[in-house]
BALUM-306681 format. One line per 3 residues: number of its first residue (from 0); their letters; for each residue x, y, z of N, C-alpha, C. Coordinates in Angstrom, 1 decimal. Layout:
BEGIN
NUM = a = X,Y,Z,X,Y,Z,X,Y,Z  ...
END
This chain:
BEGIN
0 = xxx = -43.3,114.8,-109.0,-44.4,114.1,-109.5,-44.0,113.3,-110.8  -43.1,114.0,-111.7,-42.5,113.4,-113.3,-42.0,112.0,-112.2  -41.4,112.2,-111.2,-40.4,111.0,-111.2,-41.2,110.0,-110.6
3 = xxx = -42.6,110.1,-110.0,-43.1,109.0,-109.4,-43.9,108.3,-110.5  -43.9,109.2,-112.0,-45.0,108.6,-112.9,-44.0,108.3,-114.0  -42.9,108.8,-114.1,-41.4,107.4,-114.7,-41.3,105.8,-114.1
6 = xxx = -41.0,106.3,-113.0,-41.0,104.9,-112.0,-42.5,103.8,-112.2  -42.7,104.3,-112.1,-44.6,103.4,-112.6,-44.6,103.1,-113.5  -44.1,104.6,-114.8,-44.3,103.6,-116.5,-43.0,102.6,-116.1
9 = xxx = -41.8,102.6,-115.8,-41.0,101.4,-115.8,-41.5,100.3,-115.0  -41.9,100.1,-114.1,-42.3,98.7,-113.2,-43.3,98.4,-114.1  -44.1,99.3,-114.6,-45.7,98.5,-115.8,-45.0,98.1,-117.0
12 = xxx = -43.9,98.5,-117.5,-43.3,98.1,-118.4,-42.3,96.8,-118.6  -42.0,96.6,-117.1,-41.1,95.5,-116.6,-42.3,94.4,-116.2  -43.4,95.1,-115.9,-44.3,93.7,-115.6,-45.0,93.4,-116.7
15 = xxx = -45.2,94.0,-117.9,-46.0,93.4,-119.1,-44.9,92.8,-120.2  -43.7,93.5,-120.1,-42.5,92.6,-120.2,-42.5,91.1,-119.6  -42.2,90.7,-118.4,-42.0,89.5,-117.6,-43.2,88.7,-118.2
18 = xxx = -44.4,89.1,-118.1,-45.5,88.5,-118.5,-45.8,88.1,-120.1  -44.9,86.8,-120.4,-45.3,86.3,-122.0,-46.3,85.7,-122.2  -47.1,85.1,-121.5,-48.1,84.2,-121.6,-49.8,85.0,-121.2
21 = xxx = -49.5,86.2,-121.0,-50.8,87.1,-120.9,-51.7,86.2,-119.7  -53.0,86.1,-119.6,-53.6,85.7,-118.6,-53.6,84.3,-118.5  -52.7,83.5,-119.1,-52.9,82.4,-119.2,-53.1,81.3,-117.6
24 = xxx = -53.7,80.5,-118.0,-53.9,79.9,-116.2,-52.2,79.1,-116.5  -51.8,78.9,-114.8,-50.4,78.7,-114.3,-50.4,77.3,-115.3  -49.0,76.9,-115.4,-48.7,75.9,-116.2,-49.2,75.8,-117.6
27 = xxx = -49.8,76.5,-118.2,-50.1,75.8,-119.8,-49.6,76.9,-120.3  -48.6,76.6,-121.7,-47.4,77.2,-122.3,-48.1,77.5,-123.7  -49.3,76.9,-124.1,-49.9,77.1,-125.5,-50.7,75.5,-125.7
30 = xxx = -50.6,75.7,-127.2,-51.5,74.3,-127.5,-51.1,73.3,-127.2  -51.4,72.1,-126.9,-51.0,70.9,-126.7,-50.3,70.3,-128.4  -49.5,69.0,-128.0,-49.3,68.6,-128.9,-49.8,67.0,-129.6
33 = xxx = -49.8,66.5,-130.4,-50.9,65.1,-130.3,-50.4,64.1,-129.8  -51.5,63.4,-129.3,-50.9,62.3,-128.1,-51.9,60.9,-129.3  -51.3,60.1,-129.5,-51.9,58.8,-130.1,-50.8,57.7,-130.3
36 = xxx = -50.9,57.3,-130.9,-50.0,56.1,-132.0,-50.4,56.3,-133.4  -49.2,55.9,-134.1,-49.6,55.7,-135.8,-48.6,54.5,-136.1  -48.9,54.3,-137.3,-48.1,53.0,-138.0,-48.6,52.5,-138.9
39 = xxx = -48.1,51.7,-139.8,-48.4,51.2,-140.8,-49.4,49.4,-141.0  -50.1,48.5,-141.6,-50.8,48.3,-141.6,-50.8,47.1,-143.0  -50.0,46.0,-142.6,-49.5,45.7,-143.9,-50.4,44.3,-144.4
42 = xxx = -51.3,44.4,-145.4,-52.0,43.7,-145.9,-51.7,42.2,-147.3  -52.1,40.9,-147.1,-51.4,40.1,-147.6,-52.8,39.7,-147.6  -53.1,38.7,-149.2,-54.4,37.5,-149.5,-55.8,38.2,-149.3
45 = xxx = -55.8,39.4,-150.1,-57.1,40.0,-149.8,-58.2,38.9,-150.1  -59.4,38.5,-149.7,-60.3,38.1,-149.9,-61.3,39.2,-150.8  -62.4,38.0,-151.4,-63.1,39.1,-152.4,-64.1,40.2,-151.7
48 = xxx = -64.1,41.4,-152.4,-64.4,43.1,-152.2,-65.7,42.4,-151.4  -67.0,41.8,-151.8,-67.8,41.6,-150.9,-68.1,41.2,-149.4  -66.7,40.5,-149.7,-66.7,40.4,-148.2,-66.1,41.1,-146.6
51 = xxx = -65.7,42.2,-147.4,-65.1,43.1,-146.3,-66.3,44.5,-146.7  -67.3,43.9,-145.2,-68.0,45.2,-145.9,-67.8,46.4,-145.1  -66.6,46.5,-144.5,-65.8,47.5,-143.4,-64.6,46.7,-142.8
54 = xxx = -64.1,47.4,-142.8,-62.0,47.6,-142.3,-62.1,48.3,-141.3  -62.2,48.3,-140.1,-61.6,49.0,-139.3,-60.0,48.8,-138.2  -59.5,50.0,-137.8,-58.5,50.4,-136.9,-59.1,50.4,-135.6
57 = xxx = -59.1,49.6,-134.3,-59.7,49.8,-133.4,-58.9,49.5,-132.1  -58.8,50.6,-131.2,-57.9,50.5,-130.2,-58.9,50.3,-128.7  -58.7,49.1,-128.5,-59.7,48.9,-126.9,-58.9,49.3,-125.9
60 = xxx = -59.6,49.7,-124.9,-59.1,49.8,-123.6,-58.5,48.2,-122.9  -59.8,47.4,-123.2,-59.5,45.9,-122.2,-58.8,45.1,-123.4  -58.7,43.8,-122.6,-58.8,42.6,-124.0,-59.1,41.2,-122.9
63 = xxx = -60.0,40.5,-123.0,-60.3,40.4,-124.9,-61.4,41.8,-124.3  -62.5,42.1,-125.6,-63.1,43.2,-125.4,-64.9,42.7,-125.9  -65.6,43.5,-125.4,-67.0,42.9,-125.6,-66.6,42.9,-127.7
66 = xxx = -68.2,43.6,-127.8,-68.3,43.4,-129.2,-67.9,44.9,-129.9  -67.6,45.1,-130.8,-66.5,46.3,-131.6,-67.7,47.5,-131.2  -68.6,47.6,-131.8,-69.5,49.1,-131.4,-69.9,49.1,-130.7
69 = xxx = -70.1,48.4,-129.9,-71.0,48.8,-128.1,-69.2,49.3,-127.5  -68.7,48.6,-127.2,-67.4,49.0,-126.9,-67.1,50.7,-127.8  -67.1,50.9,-128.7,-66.6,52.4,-129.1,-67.7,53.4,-128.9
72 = xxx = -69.0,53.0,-128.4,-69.8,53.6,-128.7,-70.2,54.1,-127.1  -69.5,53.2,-125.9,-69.3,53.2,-124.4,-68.2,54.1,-124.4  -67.2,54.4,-125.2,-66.1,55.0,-124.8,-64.9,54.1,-124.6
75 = xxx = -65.2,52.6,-124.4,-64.1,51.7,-124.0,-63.1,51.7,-125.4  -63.3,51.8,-126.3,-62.8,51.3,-127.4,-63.0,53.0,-128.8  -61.7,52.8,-129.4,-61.8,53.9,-130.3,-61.5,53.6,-131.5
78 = xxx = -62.2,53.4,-133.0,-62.2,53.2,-133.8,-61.3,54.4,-135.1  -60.8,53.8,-136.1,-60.2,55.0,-137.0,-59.8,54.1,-138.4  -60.9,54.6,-139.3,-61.8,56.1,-139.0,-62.8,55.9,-138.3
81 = xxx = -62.9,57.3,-137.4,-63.5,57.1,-136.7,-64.9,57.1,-137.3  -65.5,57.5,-138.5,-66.7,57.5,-139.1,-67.3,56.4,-139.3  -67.9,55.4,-138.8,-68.4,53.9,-139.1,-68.9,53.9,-140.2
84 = xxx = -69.3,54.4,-141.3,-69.3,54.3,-142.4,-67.9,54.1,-143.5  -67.1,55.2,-142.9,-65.7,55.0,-144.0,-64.4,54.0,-142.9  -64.3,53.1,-144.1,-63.6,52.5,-143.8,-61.9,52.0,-144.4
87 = xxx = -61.2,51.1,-143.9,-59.8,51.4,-144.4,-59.5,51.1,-145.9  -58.7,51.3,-146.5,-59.2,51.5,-148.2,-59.0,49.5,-148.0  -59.4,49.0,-149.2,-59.6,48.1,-149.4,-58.6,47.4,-150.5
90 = xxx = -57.9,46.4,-150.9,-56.7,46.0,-151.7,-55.7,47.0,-152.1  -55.4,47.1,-151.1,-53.6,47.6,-151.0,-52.8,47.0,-150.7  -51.7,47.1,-150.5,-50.3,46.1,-149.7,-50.4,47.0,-148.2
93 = xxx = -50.4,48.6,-148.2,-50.2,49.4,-147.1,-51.3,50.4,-146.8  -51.6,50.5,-145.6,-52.1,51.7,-145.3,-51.1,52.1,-144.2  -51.3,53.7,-143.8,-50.3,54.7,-143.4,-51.6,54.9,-142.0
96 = xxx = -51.7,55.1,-140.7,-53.0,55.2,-140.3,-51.8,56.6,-138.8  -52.5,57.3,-137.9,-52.5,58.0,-136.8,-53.3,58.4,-135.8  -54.1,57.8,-135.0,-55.2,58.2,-134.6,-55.0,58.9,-132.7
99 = xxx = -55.5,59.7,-132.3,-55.3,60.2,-131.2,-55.7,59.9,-130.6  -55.2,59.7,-129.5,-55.6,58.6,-128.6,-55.4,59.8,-126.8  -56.0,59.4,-125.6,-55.9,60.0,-124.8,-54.8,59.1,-124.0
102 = xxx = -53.7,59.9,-122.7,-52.9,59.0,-122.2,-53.0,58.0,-121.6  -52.9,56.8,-121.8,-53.1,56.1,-120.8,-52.6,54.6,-121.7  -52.4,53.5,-121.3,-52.2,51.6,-121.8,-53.3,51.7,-122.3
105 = xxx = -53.8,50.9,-123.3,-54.6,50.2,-124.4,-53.9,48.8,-124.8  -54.9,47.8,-124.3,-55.0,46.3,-123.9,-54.5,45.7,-125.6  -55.6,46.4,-126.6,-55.7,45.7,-127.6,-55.7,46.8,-128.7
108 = xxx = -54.7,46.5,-129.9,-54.8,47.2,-131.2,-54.9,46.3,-132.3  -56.6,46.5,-132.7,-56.8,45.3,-133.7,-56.8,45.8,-134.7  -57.4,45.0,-136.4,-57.5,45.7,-137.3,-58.6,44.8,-137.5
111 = xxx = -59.9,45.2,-137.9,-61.1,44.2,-137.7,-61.8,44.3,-138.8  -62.5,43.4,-139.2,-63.3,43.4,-140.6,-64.9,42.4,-140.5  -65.8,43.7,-140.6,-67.1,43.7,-140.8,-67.4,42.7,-142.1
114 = xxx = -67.8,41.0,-141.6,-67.9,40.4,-143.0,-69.6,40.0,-142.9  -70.2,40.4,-142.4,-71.9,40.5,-142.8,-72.8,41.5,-142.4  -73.7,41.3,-142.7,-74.8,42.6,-142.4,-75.2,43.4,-141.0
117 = xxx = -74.9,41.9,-140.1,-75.2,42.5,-138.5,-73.7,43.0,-137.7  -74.5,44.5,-137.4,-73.2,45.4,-137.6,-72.5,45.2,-136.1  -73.7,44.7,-135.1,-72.9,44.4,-133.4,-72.3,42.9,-133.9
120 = xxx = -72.8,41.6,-134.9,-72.3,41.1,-134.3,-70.8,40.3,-135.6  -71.4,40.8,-136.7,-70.2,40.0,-137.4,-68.9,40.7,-137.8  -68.2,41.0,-136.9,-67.0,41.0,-137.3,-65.7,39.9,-136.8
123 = xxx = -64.4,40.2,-137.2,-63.5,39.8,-136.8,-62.2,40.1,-136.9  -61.2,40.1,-136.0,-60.0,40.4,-136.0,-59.4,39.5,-137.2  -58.3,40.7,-137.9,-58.1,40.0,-139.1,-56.3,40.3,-138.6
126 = xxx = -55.9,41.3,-137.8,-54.7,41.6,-137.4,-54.8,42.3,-136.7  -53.3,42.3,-135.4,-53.3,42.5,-134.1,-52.0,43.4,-133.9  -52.0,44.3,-133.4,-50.8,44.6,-133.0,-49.6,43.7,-131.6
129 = xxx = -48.6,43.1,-132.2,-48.4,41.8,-131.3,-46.9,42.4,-131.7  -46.0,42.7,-130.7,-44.6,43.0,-131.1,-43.7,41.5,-130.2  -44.6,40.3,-129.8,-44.1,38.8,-129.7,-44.6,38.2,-130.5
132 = xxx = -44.3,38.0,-131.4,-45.1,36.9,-132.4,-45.0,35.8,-131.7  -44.2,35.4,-130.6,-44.0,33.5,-130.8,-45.3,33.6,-129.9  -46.0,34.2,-129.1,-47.5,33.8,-128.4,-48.2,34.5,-129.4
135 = xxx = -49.7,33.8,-128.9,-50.3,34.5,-129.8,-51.4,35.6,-128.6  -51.2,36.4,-128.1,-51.3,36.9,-127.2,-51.2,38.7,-127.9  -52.0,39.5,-128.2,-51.7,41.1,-128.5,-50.6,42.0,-127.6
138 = xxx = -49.8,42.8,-127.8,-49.1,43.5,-127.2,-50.1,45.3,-126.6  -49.9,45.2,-125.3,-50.3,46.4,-125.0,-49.2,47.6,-125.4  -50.3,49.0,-125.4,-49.3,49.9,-125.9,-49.8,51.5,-125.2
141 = xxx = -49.2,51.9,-124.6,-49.0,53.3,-123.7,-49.0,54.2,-124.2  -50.0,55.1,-124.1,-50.1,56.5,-124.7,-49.2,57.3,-123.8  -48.5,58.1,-124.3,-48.1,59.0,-123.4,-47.8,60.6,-123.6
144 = xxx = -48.8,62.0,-123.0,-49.3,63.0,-123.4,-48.0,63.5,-124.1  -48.9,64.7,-125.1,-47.8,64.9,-125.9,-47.2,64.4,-126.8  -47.5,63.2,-127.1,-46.3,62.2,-127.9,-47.4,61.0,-128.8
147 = xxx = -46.7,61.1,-130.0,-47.8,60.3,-130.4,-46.3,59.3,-131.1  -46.8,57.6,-130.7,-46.2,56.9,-130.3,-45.9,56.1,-131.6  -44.8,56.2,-132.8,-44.8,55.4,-134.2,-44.4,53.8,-134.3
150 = xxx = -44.7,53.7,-135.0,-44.0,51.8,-135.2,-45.1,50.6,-135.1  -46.2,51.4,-134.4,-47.1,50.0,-134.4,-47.7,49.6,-134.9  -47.3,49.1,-136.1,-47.6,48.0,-137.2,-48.4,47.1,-137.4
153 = xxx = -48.9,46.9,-138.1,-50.3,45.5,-137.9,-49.9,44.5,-139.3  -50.1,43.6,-139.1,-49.8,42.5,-140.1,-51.0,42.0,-140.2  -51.8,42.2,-141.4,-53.0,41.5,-141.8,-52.5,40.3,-143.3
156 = xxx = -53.0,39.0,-142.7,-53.3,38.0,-142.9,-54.5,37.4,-143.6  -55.3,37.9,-144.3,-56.7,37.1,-144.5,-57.2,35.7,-144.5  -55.4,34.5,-144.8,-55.5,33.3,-144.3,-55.3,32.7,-143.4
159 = xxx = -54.6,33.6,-142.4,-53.6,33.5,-141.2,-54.6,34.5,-140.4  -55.8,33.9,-139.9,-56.1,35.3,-138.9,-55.7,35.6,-137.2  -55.8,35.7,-136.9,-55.3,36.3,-135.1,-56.5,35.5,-134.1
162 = xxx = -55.9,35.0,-133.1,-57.5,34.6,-131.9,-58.6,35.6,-132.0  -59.8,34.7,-132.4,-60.9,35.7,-132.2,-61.4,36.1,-130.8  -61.2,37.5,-130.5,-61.6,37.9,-128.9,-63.2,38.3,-129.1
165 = x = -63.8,38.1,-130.1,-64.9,38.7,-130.0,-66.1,38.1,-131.4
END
């Protein structure tokens, strides 16, 4: 009897051994890791404080794209920050930005500025993420899980601005 209840503590000991991941369902190894883009966001000719009455980071699904908050507010489009109230700091040379994003292409990465009171409809792209400059055409950019994707830069212009898609 000792030796059938040795043999049992070793197999339960060899199977809670083998078993690192406890009940975990098949394939997931732990937490995910962040999936987005980040980059930097380089600002030239600020125009005066009143008139940027919001900055935003805004990644669409399509392009061109309807209007900035019906679009983020549908899901098509994702804003950062994401808080519609706070927006990207205002007269700097740089902002530093990362926002997570789900996997998949995104059409358009704008950088957009709220210059009047009506919130669906006055804004405009002030800079685009475009890694052709000779068209003026935005560059699409691929999320891919896991990985959050660096380098994509935006060049804001406030005299030089980008085709208005919206």
């Amino acid at each position: 009897m000792k030796k059938y209840i040795l043999r049992l503590f070793i197999i339960l000991l060899f199977v809670a051994w083998a078993c690192d991941h406890g009940l975990a369902p098949p394939g997931e190894t732990g937490p995910s890791k962040p999936t987005g883009i980040s980059g930097i966001i380089y600002y030239q000719n600020w125009p005066p404080q009143d008139s940027v009455l919001n900055l935003k980071l805004v990644v669409f699904n399509d392009y061109p794209p309807g209007d900035i908050v019906t679009e983020v507010l549908n899901g098509n489009a994702k804003a950062y920050p994401e808080d519609l109230a706070d927006p990207l700091p205002y007269g700097v040379d740089t902002s530093h930005y990362q926002i997570e994003l789900a996997p998949r292409t995104y059409a358009y990465v704008v950088v957009a500025q709220q210059y009047g009171a009506n919130l669906f409809a006055d804004w405009r792209a002030v800079g685009q993420y475009d890694a052709t400059p000779q068209d003026s055409l935005p560059t699409s950019v691929t999320v891919i899980k896991d990985s959050v994707i660096s380098g994509i830069n935006i060049y804001v212009n406030f005299d030089s601005l980008p085709p208005q898609p919206f």
